[in-house]
N, C-alpha and C positions, 0 to 999 in steps of 0.2 A: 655327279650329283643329279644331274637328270635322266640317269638310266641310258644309255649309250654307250656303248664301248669303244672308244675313239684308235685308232692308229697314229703313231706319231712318228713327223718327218720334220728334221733342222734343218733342212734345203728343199729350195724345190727340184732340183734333181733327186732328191730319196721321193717327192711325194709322187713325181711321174712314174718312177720306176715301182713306184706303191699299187700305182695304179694300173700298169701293165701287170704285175706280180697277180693281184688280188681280183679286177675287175669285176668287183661286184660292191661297190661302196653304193649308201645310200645318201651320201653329200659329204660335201669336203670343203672345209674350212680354211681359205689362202691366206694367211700372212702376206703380203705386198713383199715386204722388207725380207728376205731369207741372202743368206751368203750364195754362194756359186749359180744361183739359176734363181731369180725373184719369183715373185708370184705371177706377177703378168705372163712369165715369160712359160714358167711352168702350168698355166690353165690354158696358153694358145699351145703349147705341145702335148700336153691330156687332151684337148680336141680335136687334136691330130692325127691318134693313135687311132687307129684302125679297130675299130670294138663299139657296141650301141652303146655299154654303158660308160666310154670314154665321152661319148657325144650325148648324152642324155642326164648325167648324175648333176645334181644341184652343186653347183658350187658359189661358194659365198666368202667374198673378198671380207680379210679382218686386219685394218688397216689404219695407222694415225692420218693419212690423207682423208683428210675433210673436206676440201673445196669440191663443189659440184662438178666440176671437169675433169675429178678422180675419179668420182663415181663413174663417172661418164666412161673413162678409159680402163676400167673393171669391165662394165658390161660390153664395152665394144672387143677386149678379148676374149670373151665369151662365158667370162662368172654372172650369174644370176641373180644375187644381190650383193648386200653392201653391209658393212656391220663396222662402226667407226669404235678404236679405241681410246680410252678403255671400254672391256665390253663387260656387261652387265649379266648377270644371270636370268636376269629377265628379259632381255635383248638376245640372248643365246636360246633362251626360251624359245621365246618368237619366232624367231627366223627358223632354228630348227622345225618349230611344229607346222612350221608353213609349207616348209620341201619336205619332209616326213613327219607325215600324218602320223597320229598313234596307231592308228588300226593297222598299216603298211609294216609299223616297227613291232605289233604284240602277233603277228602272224610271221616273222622274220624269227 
Protein backbone atom coordinates (compact mmCIF):
# COMPACT_ATOMS: atom_id res chain seq x y z
CA UNK A 1 0.00 0.00 0.00
CA UNK A 2 2.70 2.37 0.36
CA UNK A 3 4.68 1.58 -2.60
CA UNK A 4 7.68 -0.82 -1.41
CA UNK A 5 8.26 -4.05 -2.33
CA UNK A 6 8.87 -6.00 0.81
CA UNK A 7 10.75 -9.46 1.17
CA UNK A 8 9.35 -12.01 3.46
CA UNK A 9 10.99 -14.17 6.13
CA UNK A 10 8.75 -16.53 8.90
CA UNK A 11 12.07 -16.89 10.97
CA UNK A 12 14.79 -15.00 11.66
CA UNK A 13 16.99 -17.45 10.34
CA UNK A 14 15.41 -17.10 6.57
CA UNK A 15 15.59 -12.98 7.31
CA UNK A 16 19.62 -13.43 8.18
CA UNK A 17 20.06 -15.66 5.44
CA UNK A 18 17.85 -12.76 3.30
CA UNK A 19 20.20 -10.64 4.13
CA UNK A 20 23.49 -12.46 3.31
CA UNK A 21 21.54 -13.54 0.01
CA UNK A 22 20.44 -10.02 -1.16
CA UNK A 23 22.55 -7.41 0.89
CA UNK A 24 21.24 -4.51 -0.33
CA UNK A 25 17.85 -4.01 1.56
CA UNK A 26 16.87 -0.53 2.32
CA UNK A 27 15.31 -1.51 6.16
CA UNK A 28 14.02 -4.30 7.52
CA UNK A 29 11.21 -4.78 9.63
CA UNK A 30 11.98 -7.51 12.99
CA UNK A 31 9.14 -9.34 14.45
CA UNK A 32 10.74 -9.91 18.13
CA UNK A 33 8.54 -13.05 18.22
CA UNK A 34 9.64 -15.55 14.99
CA UNK A 35 10.10 -19.51 15.58
CA UNK A 36 13.75 -20.96 15.40
CA UNK A 37 15.97 -17.78 15.67
CA UNK A 38 13.80 -14.38 17.28
CA UNK A 39 14.40 -11.24 16.31
CA UNK A 40 16.94 -10.00 18.79
CA UNK A 41 18.73 -12.75 18.03
CA UNK A 42 18.53 -12.44 14.30
CA UNK A 43 19.47 -8.32 14.18
CA UNK A 44 22.78 -9.08 16.62
CA UNK A 45 23.60 -11.79 13.78
CA UNK A 46 22.82 -9.41 10.56
CA UNK A 47 25.25 -7.13 12.43
CA UNK A 48 27.61 -9.47 12.52
CA UNK A 49 27.88 -10.48 9.01
CA UNK A 50 30.66 -9.10 7.57
CA UNK A 51 29.06 -6.52 4.70
CA UNK A 52 28.48 -2.25 5.24
CA UNK A 53 25.06 -2.80 4.40
CA UNK A 54 24.65 -5.68 7.11
CA UNK A 55 25.92 -2.86 9.56
CA UNK A 56 24.30 0.13 8.16
CA UNK A 57 20.50 -0.89 6.84
CA UNK A 58 17.69 0.52 9.26
CA UNK A 59 16.16 -1.98 11.04
CA UNK A 60 13.01 -1.51 12.97
CA UNK A 61 11.81 -3.83 15.73
CA UNK A 62 7.74 -4.65 15.31
CA UNK A 63 6.84 -6.08 18.47
CA UNK A 64 3.75 -6.67 21.25
CA UNK A 65 6.61 -5.64 23.79
CA UNK A 66 5.63 -2.48 25.04
CA UNK A 67 7.41 -1.80 28.34
CA UNK A 68 10.27 0.71 27.99
CA UNK A 69 13.10 -1.79 28.75
CA UNK A 70 11.96 -3.70 25.44
CA UNK A 71 12.56 -0.96 23.56
CA UNK A 72 15.47 -0.63 25.41
CA UNK A 73 16.77 -4.22 24.53
CA UNK A 74 15.82 -3.63 20.69
CA UNK A 75 18.13 -0.94 20.31
CA UNK A 76 20.87 -2.24 22.47
CA UNK A 77 20.90 -5.30 19.73
CA UNK A 78 21.39 -3.08 17.51
CA UNK A 79 17.63 -2.18 15.53
CA UNK A 80 17.10 1.33 15.19
CA UNK A 81 13.67 1.85 16.11
CA UNK A 82 10.71 0.49 17.68
CA UNK A 83 7.19 0.10 16.14
CA UNK A 84 4.77 -1.45 19.04
CA UNK A 85 1.85 -3.91 17.78
CA UNK A 86 -0.68 -3.64 16.38
CA UNK A 87 0.97 -1.42 13.76
CA UNK A 88 -0.90 1.25 11.98
CA UNK A 89 -0.54 2.23 8.50
CA UNK A 90 0.27 5.39 9.57
CA UNK A 91 2.96 4.34 12.06
CA UNK A 92 4.45 2.18 9.18
CA UNK A 93 4.30 5.22 7.43
CA UNK A 94 6.41 7.06 9.59
CA UNK A 95 9.04 5.11 10.51
CA UNK A 96 9.42 4.02 7.07
CA UNK A 97 9.72 7.54 5.59
CA UNK A 98 12.09 8.27 8.46
CA UNK A 99 14.95 5.44 7.40
CA UNK A 100 14.03 5.76 3.62
CA UNK A 101 13.56 8.98 2.50
CA UNK A 102 11.22 9.24 -0.69
CA UNK A 103 13.87 10.70 -2.78
CA UNK A 104 16.53 7.59 -1.76
CA UNK A 105 13.37 5.13 -2.73
CA UNK A 106 12.23 7.17 -6.37
CA UNK A 107 16.05 6.94 -7.52
CA UNK A 108 16.28 3.12 -6.26
Amino acid sequence: KLGYKPDIATNGKEAVQAVQQKNNYALILMDWQMPIMDGIEATLAIRGLDSQNAHSVPIVACTAHIMPEDRLTCLKAGMNDYLSKPVSLEALQTVTERWVPRARTNAA
